[in-house]
C-alpha positions in Angstrom: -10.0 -18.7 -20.7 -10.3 -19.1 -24.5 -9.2 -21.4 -27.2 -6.2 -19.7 -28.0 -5.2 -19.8 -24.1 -6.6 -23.3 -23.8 -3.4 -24.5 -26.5 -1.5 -23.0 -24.3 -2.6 -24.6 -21.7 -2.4 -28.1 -22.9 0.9 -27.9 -23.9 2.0 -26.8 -20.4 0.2 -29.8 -19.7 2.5 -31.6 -21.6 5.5 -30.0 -20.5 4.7 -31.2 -16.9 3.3 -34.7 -17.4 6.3 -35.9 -19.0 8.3 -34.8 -15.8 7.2 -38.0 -14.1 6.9 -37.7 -9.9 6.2 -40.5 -8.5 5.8 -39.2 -4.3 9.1 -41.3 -3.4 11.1 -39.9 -6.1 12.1 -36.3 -4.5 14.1 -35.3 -7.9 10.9 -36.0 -10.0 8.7 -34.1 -7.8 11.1 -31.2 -7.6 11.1 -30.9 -11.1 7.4 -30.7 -10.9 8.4 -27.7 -8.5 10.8 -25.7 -10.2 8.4 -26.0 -13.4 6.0 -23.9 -11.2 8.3 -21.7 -9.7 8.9 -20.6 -13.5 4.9 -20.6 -14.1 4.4 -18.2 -11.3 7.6 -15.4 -12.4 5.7 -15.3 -15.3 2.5 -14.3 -14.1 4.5 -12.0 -11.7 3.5 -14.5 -8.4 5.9 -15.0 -5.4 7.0 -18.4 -4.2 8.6 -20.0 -1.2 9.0 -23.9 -0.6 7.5 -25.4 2.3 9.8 -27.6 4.3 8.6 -31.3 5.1 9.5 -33.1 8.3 10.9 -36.0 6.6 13.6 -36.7 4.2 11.3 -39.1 2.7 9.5 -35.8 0.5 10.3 -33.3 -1.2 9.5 -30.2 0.5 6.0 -28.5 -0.8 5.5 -25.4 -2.6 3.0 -21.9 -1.7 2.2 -19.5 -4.1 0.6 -15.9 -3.6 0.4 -12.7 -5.2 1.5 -11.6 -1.3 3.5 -14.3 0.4 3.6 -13.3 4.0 -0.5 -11.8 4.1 -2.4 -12.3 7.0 -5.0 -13.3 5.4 -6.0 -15.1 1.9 -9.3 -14.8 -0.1 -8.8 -17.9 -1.8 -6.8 -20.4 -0.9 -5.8 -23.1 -4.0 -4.6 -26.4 -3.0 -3.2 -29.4 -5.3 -0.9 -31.7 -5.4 2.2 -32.4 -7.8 3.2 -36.1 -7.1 1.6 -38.9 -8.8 1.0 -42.7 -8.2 3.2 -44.0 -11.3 6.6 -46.0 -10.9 9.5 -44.1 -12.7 9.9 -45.0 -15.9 5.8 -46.3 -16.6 5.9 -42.7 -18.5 7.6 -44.3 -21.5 4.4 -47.0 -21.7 2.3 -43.8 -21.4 3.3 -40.9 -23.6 1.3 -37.8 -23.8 -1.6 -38.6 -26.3 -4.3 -36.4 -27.7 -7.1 -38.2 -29.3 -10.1 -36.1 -30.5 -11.4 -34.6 -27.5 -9.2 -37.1 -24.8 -5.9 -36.4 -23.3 -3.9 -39.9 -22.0 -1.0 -39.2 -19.7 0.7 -40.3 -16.5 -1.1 -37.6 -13.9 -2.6 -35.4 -16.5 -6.2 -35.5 -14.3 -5.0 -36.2 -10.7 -3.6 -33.7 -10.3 -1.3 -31.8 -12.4 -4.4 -30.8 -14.7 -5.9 -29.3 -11.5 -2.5 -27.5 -10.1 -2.1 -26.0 -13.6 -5.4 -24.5 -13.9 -4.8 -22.7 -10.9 -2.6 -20.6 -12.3 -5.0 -19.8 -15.5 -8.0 -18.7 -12.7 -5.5 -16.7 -10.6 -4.7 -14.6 -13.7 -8.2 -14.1 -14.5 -8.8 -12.3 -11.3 -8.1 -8.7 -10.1 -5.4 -9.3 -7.8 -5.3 -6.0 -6.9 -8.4 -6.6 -4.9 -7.7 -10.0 -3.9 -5.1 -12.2 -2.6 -4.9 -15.5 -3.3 -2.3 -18.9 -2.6 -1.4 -21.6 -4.2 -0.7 -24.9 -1.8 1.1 -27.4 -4.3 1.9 -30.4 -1.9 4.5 -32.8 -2.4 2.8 -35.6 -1.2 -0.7 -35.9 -1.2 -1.1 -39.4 -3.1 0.8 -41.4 0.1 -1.4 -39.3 2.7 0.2 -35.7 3.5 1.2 -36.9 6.5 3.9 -34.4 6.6 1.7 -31.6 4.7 -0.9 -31.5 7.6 0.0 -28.8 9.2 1.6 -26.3 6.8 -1.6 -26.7 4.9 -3.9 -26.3 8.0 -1.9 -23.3 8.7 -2.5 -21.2 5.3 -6.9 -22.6 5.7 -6.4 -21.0 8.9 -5.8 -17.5 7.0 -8.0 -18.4 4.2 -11.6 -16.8 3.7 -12.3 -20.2 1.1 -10.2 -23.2 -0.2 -10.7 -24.9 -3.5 -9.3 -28.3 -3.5 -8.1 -28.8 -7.2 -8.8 -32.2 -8.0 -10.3 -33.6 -10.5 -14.4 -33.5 -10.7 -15.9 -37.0 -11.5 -16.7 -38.8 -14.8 -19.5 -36.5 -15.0 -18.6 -33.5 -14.4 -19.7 -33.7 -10.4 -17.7 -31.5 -8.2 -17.2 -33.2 -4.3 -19.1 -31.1 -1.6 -18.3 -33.0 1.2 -16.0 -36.1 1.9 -16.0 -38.2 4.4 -13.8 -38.6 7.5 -11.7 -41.3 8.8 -10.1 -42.6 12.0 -7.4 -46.1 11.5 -6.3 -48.4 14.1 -3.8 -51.3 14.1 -5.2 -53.8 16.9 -2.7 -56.2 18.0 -3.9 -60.0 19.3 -1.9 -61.8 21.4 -2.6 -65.9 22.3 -0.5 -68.7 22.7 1.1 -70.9 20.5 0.4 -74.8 20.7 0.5 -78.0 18.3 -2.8 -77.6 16.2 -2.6 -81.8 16.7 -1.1 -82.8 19.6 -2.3 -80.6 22.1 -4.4 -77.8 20.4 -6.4 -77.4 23.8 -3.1 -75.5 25.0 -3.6 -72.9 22.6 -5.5 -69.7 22.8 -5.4 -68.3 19.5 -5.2 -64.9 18.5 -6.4 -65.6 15.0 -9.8 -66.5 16.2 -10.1 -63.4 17.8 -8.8 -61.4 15.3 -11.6 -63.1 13.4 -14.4 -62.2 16.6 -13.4 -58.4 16.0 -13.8 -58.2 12.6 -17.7 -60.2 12.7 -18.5 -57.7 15.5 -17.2 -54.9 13.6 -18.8 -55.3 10.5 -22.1 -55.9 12.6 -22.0 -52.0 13.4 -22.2 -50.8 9.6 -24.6 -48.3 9.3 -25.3 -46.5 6.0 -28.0 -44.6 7.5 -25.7 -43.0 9.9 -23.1 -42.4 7.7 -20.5 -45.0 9.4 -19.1 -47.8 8.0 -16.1 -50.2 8.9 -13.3 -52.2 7.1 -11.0 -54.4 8.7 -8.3 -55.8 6.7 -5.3 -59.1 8.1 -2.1 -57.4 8.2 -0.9 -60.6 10.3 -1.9 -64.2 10.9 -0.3 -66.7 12.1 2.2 -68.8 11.2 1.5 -72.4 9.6 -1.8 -74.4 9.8 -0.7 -76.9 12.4 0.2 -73.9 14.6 -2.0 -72.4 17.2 -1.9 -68.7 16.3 -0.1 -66.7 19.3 0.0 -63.6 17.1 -2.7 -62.0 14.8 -2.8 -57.8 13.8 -5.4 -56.1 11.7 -6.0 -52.5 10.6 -9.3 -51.3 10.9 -10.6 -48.5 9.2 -13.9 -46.5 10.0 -15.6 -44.3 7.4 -17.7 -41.3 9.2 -19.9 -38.2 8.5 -21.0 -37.1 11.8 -18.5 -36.5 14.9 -20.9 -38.9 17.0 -19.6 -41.5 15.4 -16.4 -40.6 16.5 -17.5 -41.8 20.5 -19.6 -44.8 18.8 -16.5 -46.3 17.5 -14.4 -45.6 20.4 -17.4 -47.2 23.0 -17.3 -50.4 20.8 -13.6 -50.5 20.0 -13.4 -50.5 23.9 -16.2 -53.1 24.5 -14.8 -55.6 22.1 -11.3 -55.2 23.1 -12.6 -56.0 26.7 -14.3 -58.8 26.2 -12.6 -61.3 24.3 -14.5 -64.8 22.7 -11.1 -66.8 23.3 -9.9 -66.4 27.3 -6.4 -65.8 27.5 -5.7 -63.5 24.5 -5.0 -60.0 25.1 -5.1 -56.5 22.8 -3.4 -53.5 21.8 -5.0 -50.5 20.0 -2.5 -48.3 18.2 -3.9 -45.2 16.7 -2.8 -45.1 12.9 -4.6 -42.1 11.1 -7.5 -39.3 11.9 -9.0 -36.9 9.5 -12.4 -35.0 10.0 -14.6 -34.5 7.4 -14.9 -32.0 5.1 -18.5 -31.0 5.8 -19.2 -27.3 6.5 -22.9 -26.8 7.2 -22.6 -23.1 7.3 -21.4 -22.2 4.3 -22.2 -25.0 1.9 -25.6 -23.6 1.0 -23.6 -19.6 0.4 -21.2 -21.6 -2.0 -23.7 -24.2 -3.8 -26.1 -20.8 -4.3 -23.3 -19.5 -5.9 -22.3 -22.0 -8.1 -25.8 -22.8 -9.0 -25.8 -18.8 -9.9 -22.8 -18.3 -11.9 -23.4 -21.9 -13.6 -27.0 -20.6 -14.9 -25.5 -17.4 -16.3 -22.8 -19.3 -17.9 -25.1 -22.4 -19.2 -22.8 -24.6 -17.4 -24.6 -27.7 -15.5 -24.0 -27.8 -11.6 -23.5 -31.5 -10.6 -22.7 -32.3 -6.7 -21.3 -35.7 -5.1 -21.0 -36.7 -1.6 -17.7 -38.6 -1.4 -16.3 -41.0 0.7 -12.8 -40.8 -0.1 -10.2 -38.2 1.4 -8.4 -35.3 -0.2 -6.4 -32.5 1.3 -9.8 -30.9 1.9 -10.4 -33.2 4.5 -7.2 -30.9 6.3 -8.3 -27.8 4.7 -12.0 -28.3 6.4 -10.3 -29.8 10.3 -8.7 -25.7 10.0 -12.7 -24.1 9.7 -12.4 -23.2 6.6 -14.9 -23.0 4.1 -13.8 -26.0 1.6 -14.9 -27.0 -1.7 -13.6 -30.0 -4.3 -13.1 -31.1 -7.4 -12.6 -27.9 -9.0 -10.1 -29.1 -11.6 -11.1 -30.6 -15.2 -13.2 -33.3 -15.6 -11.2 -36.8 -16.3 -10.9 -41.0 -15.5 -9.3 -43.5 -14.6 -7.2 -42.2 -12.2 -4.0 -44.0 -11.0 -4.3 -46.1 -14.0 -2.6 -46.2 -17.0 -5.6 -44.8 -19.0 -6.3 -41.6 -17.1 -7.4 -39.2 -18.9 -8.3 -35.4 -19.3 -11.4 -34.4 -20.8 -10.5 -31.6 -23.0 -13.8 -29.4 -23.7 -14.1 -29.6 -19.6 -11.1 -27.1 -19.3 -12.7 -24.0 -20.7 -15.8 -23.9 -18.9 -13.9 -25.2 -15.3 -11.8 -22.0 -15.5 -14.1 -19.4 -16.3 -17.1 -21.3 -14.1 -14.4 -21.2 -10.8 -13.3 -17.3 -11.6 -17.0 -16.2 -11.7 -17.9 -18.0 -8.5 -14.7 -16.4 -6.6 -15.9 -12.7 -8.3 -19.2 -13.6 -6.6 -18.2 -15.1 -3.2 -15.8 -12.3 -2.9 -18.9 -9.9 -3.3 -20.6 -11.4 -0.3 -19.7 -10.5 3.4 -17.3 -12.4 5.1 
């Protein structure tokens, strides 16, 4: 990429962050599609949407220099929905301040998703085939996109996850993974004054599970635990019958996967107030995105190209979740926060470093040049 190609660029930017797509407004995020769908004829790219299995989103969008291949060299993967309400776009209009960029999505993600494009047309894609996974709705989970984008990792040799890299310039080598469970308590109800020894109450024990849970934190060992009241009870002269909690647990190594299933068990078992019962519903899973095998191959690489390109190589191990988190569960060689540099995300002020644009583009085209090189 150069200057020249880099105005273009932003104002394409433009173009798409004033097409505001919130995740729940299908029309908006459509738009986002169809503006794509344009982007890739021109680059002479093929394009098919990607059904959801809910009405709820808009169907996703793949984009390949070979639709149906077998297998992908590299597989892209961003998002086209953002965070924003309809309508906070007129409190936010695209703004370009000396070497800044202010709009509604600009850095997560629709920087990311557009500079996709500007790398795939770098490369010889007579030699390699590449896809583009735009998902519809990353920002409220994928829950629907799980699959179809486990499916396209499984025929990819490498994904790059488009987000945004850090403040700094960081780019996320691994992330985290995460298992949710709503636990249900259930007591009974009785006159907090008049006859509070009648009650068992499920609030206290809703209170017991969180204590024992936030006992088990372990930095060390990579797993941590959150527990936050969806429910409890229902007035303060009223013994609680009824008390629900999500509970969240933040991992890096499978074994913690049987750690918090032998505790959840234990607790559950063995409650502080007799006569209130539990239910454990399973909410949300997603592995991490940690691949020990190749890691060191791409971080070599990167470290490689960077040096020859005098661009600094920053890493960050992330606790958050991105569709690399599914990419990863599919055994596929997964690297983030390839897209520009930025802030603030999901507020207002988020922004798009300019001068990070340049150097993202030409650093990620190098690297793929010199991964595809290696043996697969």
């Amino acid at each position: 990429m150069n200057n020249e190609q880099l105005e273009i660029f932003l104002d394409e930017l433009k173009e798409l962050t004033d097409i505001e797509s919130p995740t729940t407004d299908i029309d908006g995020v459509n738009l986002v599609a169809e503006w794509f769908i344009k982007k890739a004829e021109t680059q002479g790219l093929q394009h098919k949407r990607i059904p959801m299995t809910s009405d709820k989103v808009a169907p996703g969008l793949f984009i390949s220099n070979r639709l149906d291949a077998e297998k992908f060299d590299i597989l892209f993967v961003a998002h086209m929905d953002t965070v924003f309400p309809l309508e906070t776009g007129k409190d936010v209009p695209f703004t370009r301040k000396e070497e800044r960029i202010n709009a509604l999505g600009v850095i997560d993600d629709k920087s990311g998703a557009l500079l996709s494009f500007y790398i795939a047309r770098e490369l010889d894609l007579s030699k390699y085939t590449i896809g583009i996974y735009l998902n519809s709705h990353e920002e409220n989970g994928s829950l629907y996109a799980k699959e179809s984008i486990r499916e396209y990792a499984r025929k990819a040799r490498y994904c790059f996850v488009m987000e945004p890299a850090r403040e700094d310039g960081s780019m996320v080598s691994t992330r985290k993974g995460m298992v949710t469970y709503q636990i249900e308590f259930h007591g009974v109800a009785a006159h907090a004054g008049n006859c509070p020894e009648r009650g068992r109450s499920a609030l206290v024990e809703a209170a017991h599970f969180i204590t024992e849970f936030y006992q088990l934190n372990d930095f060390d060992a990579g797993h941590t635990f959150n527990c936050v009241m969806t429910h409890g009870g229902s007035g303060h002269n009223v013994i609680a019958d009824y008390a629900a909690l999500m509970i969240e647990m933040r991992y890096k190594k499978s074994s913690s996967i049987e750690f918090f299933e032998q505790h959840l068990q234990r607790v559950l078992e063995n409650p502080l107030v007799e006569g209130v019962t539990s239910t454990k519903t399973l909410i949300n899973k997603e592995s991490p995105m940690i691949d020990e095998k190749y890691l060191p191959l791409i971080k070599k690489v990167f470290d490689e190209v960077g040096e020859k390109l005098a661009i600094p190589i920053k890493w960050v191990d992330a606790g958050g979740l991105s569709d690399g988190n599914i990419a990863a569960s599919a055994g596929c060689p997964t690297i983030d926060g390839l897209g520009p540099t930025g802030g603030n995300m999901h507020a207002k002020t988020e922004y798009l470093e300019i001068n990070s644009v340049i150097p993202k583009c030409n650093l990620v085209v190098g690297v793929i040049n010199a991964l595809m090189s290696h043996p697969a």
